[in-house]
KOLLO-278916 format. One record per residue (C-alpha): residue in one letter; residue number from 1; x, y, z. Coordinates in steps of 0.02 Angstrom, whole numbers. Layout:
KOLLO-278916
[A NUM [X Y Z]]
...
***
This chain:
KOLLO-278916
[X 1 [6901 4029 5525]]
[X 2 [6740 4047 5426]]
[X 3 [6607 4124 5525]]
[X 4 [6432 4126 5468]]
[X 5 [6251 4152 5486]]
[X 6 [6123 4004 5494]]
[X 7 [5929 4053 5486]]
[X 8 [5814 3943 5561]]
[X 9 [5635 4028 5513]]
[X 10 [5535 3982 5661]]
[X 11 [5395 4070 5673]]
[X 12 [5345 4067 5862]]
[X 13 [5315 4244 5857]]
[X 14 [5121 4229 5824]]
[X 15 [5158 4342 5645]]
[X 16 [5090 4349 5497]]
[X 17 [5177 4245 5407]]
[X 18 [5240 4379 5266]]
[X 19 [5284 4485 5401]]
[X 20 [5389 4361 5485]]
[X 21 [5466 4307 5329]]
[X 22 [5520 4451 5272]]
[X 23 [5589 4515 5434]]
[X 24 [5700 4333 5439]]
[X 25 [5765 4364 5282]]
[X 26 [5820 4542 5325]]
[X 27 [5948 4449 5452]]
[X 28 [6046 4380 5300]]
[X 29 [6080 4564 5238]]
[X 30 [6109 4640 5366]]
[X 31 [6250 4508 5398]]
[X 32 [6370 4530 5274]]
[X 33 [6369 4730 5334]]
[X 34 [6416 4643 5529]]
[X 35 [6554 4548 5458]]
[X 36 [6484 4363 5433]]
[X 37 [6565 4278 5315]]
[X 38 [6437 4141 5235]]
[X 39 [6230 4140 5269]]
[X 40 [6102 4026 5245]]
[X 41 [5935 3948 5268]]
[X 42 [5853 3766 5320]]
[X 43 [5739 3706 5196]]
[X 44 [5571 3657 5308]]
[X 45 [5388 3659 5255]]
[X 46 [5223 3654 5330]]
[X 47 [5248 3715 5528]]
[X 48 [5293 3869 5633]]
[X 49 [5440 3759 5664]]
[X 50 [5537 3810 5521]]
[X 51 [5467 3886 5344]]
[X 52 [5587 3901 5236]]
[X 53 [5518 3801 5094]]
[X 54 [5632 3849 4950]]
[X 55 [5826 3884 5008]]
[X 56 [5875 3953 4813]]
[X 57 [5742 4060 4812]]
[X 58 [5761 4161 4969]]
[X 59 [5956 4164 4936]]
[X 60 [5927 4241 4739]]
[X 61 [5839 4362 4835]]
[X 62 [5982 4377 4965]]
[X 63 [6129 4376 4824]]
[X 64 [6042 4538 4747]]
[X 65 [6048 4631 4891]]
[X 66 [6225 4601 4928]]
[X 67 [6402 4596 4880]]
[X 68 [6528 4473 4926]]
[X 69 [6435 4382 5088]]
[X 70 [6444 4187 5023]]
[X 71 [6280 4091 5010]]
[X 72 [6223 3911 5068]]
[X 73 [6091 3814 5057]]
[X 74 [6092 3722 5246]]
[X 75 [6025 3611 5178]]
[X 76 [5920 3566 5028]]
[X 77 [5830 3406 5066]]
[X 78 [5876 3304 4941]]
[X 79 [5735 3151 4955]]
[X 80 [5597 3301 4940]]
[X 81 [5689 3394 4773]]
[X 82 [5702 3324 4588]]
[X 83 [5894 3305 4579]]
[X 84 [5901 3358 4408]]
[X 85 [5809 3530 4469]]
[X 86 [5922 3531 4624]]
[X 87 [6065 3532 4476]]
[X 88 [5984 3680 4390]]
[X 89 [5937 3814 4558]]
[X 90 [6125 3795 4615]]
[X 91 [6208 3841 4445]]
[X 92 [6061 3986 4427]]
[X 93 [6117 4043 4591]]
[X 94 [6285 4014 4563]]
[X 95 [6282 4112 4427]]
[X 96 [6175 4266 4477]]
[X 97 [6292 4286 4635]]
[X 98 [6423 4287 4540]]
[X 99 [6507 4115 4614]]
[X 100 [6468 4125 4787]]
[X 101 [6334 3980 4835]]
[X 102 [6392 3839 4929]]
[X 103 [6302 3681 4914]]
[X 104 [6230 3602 5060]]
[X 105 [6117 3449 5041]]
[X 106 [6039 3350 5186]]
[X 107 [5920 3196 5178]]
[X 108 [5792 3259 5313]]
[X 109 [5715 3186 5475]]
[X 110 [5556 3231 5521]]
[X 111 [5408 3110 5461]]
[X 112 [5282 3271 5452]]
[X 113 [5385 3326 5301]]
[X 114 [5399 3172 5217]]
[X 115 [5210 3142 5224]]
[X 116 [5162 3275 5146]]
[X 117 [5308 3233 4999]]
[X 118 [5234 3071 4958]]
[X 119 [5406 2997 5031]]
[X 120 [5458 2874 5172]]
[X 121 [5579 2901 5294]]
[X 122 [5646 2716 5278]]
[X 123 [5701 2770 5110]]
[X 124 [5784 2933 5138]]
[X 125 [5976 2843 5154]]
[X 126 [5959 2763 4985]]
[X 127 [5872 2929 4917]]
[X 128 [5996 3027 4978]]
[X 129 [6140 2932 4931]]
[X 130 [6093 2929 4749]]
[X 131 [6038 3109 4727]]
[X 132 [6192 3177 4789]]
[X 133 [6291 3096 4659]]
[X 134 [6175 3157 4539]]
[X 135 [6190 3323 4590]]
[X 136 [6370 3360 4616]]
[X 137 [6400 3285 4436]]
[X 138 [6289 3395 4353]]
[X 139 [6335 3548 4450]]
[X 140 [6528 3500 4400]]
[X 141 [6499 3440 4227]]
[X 142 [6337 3532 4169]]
[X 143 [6258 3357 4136]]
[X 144 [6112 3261 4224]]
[X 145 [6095 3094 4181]]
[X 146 [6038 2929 4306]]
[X 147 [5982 2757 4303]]
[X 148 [5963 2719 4500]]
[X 149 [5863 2612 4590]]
[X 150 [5757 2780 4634]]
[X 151 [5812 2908 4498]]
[X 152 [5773 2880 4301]]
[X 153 [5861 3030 4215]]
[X 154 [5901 3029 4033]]
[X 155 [6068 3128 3994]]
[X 156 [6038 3291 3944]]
[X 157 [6128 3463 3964]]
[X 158 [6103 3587 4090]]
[X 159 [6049 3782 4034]]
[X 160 [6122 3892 4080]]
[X 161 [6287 3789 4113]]
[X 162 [6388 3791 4254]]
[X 163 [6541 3936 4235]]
[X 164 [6655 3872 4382]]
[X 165 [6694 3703 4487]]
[X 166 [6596 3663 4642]]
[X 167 [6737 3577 4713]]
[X 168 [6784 3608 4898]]
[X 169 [6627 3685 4905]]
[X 170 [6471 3559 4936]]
[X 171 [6428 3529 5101]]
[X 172 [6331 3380 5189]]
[X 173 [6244 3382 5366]]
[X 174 [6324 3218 5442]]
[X 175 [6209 3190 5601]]
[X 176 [6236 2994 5611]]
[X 177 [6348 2855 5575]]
[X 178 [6298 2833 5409]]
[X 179 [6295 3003 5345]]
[X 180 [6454 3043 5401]]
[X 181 [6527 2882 5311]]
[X 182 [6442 2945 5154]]
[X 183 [6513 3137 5165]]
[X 184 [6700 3059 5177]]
[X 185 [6662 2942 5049]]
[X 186 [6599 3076 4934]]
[X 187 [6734 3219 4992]]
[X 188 [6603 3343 5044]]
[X 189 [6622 3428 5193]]
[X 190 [6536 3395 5351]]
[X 191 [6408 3511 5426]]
[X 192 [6348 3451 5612]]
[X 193 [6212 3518 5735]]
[X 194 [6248 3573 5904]]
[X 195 [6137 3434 6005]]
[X 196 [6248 3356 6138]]
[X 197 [6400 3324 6239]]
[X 198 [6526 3356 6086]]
[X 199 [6627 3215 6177]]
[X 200 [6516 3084 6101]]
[X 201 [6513 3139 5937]]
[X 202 [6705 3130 5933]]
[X 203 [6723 2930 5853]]
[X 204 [6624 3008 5709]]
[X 205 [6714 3165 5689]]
[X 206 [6872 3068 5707]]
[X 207 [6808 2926 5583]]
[X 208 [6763 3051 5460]]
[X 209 [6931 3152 5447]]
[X 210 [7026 2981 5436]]
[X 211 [6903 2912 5312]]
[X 212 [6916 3063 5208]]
[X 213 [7105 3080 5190]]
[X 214 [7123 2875 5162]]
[X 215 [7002 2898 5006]]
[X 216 [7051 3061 4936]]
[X 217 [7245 3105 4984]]
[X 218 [7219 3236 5074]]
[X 219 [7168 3320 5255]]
[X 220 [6998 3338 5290]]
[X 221 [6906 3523 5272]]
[X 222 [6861 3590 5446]]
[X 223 [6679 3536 5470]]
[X 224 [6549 3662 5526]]
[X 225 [6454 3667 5667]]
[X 226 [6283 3763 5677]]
[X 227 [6253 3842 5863]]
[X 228 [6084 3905 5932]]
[X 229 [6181 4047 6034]]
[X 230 [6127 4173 6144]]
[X 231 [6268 4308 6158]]
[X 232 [6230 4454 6284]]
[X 233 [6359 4557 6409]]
[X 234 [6250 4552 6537]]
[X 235 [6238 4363 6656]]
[X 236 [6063 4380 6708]]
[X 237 [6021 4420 6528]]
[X 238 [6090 4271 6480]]
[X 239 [6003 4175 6590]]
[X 240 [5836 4239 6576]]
[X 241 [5828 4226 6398]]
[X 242 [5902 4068 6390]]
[X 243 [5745 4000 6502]]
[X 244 [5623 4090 6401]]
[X 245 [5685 4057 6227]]
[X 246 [5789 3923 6200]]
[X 247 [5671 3797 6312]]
[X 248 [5531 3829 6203]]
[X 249 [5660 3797 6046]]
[X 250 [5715 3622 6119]]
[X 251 [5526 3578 6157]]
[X 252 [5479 3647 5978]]
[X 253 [5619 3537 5907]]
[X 254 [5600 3369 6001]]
[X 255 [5424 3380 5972]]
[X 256 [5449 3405 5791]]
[X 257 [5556 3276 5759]]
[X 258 [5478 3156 5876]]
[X 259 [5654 3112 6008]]
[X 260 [5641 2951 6032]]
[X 261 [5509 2914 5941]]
[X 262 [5471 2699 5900]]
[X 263 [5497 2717 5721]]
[X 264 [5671 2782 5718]]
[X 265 [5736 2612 5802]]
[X 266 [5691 2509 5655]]
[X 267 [5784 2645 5551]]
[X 268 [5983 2613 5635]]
[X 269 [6040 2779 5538]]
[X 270 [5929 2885 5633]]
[X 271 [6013 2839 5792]]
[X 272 [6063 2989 5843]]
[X 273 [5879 3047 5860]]
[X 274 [5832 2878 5967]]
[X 275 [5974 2930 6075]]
[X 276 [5908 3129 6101]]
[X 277 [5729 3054 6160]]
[X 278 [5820 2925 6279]]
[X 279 [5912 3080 6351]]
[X 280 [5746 3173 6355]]
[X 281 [5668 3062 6456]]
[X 282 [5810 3035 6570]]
[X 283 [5792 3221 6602]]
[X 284 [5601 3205 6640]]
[X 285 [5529 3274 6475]]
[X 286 [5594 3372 6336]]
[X 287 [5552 3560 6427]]
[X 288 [5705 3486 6554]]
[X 289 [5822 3396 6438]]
[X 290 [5869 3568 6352]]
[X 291 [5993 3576 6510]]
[X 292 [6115 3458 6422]]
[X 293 [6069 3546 6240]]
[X 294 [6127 3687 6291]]
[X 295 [6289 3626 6332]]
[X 296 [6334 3571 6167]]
[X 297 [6289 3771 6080]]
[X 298 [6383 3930 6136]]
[X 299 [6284 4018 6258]]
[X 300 [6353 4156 6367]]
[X 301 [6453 4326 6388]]
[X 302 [6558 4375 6251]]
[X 303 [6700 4311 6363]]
[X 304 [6604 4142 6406]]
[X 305 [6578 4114 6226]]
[X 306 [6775 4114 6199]]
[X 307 [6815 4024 6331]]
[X 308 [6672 3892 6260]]
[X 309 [6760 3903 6096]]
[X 310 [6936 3870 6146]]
[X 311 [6871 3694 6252]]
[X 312 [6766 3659 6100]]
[X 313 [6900 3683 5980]]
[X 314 [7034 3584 6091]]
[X 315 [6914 3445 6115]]
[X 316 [6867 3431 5908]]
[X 317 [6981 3508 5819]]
[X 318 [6979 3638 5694]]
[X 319 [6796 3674 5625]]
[X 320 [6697 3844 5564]]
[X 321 [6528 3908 5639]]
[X 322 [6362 3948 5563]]
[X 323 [6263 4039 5720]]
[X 324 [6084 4047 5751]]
[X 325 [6009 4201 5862]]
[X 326 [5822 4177 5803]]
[X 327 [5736 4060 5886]]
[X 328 [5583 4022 5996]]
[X 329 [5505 4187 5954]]
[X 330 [5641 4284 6045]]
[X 331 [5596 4470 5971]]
[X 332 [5708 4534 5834]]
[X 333 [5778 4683 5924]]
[X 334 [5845 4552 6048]]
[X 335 [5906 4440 5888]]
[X 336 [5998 4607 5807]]
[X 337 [6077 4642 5984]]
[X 338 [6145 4479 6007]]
[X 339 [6205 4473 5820]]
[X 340 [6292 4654 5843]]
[X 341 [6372 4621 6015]]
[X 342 [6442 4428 5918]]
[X 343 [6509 4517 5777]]
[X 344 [6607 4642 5886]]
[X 345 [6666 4544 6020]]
[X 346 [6699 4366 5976]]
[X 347 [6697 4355 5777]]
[X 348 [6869 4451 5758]]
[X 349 [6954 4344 5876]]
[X 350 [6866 4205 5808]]
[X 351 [6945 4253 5633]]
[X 352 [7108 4304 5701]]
***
């Protein structure tokens, strides 16, 4: 089981921002020295919410300070990047870490962002859809080329070229019917957000590993599921900081994304995010809903966190982790003692 590290760069701190950045990015090296198998950034611009603006760049940077740790980009928004400079940034990287990136891509949900890229949310599935087949032919083949309703590429030849396949690994976030049609249909695998009762996200899960092995022959990868977690030995720990942190994350994130906001039911493959606000406001606002958010991550005592796992895992199957222990300004001594305590505890039975 692949175990990895997921970095959200929320700045709810009150840093500096170069401060804050720098001491985010310092959680990706010190990770492949705990164990963790893969790391990676969001791409988000703009907002203490997440600023991460350029996932290639702060993983170069990563790659040259490690040695083996793999690299992904969770995710480059695709609607917001030139494909054809999307192509060249993963074989750079590719190259420069000596074959270790895996490429995630992800279409984006938040109108803020889009805004500001001169881009509508309405057109994000077609965007999306496009680009991605733009991109994982050029990374395989070292050639761009595209005459798409949204992308007009003439062919030419990628420099440096590409010096190994990409196959098996490029990676989609799948958070709605429609994405997860697309990642089966496109044999990428399936990266997923912690954000309810897994039980519900099950016909999509299912639908995508049938899907998947009807089109291409074969069993689907395990998909990966990114966890907010909050990992200490101590219950009341747990507890407290789960009040104080990971409230203000779920607030931070509904309101960023707008939950159930009137423009995402005119858009059907945003549903999930019409369905998160409906079960915000069921819970009387979004500082209560993070109750049933929590569920859905890994959030305990080393020994709660296994026992999570195993009814996860026997409820969906086989699937790999990318964990997230900085969030909602939570200080980074506690975000080093959670990852330490993870990486001792659970991660080796995890990978046993």
């Amino acid at each position: 089981m692949q175990v990895g590290l997921h970095l959200g760069f929320q700045n709810l701190h009150g840093m500096p921002d170069a401060e804050f950045f720098r001491k985010e990015t310092q959680i990706a090296i010190e990770a492949e020295a705990m164990g963790f198998d893969v790391v990676g950034p969001v791409e988000h611009h703009f907002t203490d919410y997440a600023a991460c603006p350029d996932s290639f760049q702060m993983l170069s940077y990563v790659a040259a300070k490690t040695k083996k740790i793999k690299l992904i980009t969770a995710a480059v928004i695709l609607p917001w990047n030139d494909p054809l400079r999307v192509v060249e940034k993963a074989i750079m990287l590719d190259i420069v870490s000596e074959g270790r990136l895996i490429l995630g891509m992800g279409r984006g949900a938040a109108r803020r962002e889009f805004k500001h890229f001169r881009v509508e949310l309405a057109d994000s599935r077609e965007m999306f859809d496009e680009a991605a087949i733009i991109v994982m032919n050029g990374v395989e083949t070292g050639f761009v080329e595209a005459d798409t309703k949204w992308y007009k590429i003439p062919r030419v030849e990628i420099r440096p070229r590409p010096f190994k396949s990409f196959k098996d690994r490029t990676v989609m976030v799948s958070m709605s019917g429609s994405s997860v049609e697309i990642a089966a249909k496109y044999g990428l695998k399936s990266l997923r957000f912690s954000q309810g009762d897994w039980s519900r996200a099950l016909p999509e899960i299912n639908g995508y590993r049938s899907t998947f092995k009807q089109l291409h022959g074969r069993e689907a990868p395990p998909f990966i599921i990114s966890d907010f977690m909050v990992c200490f030995d101590n219950k009341q720990k747990v507890v407290e900081y789960t009040d104080k942190y990971f409230s203000k994350l779920f607030s931070t994130v509904a309101n960023h994304y707008e939950f159930g906001g009137e423009h995402f039911k005119s858009l059907p493959s945003y549903g999930t995010y019409v369905t998160l606000g409906e079960m915000s406001a069921k819970a009387g606002g979004p500082d209560k809903a993070y109750k049933d958010y929590i569920g859905a991550n890994l959030i305990g005592t080393p020994e709660e966190l296994w026992e999570q796992h195993l009814r996860r895992k026997e409820l969906v199957g086989d699937y790999e982790i990318l964990a997230n222990f900085s969030y909602g300004g939570m200080p980074y001594e506690l975000v080093y003692q959670q990852m330490k305590l993870f990486a001792d505890k659970i991660m080796p039975r995890l990978k046993g």
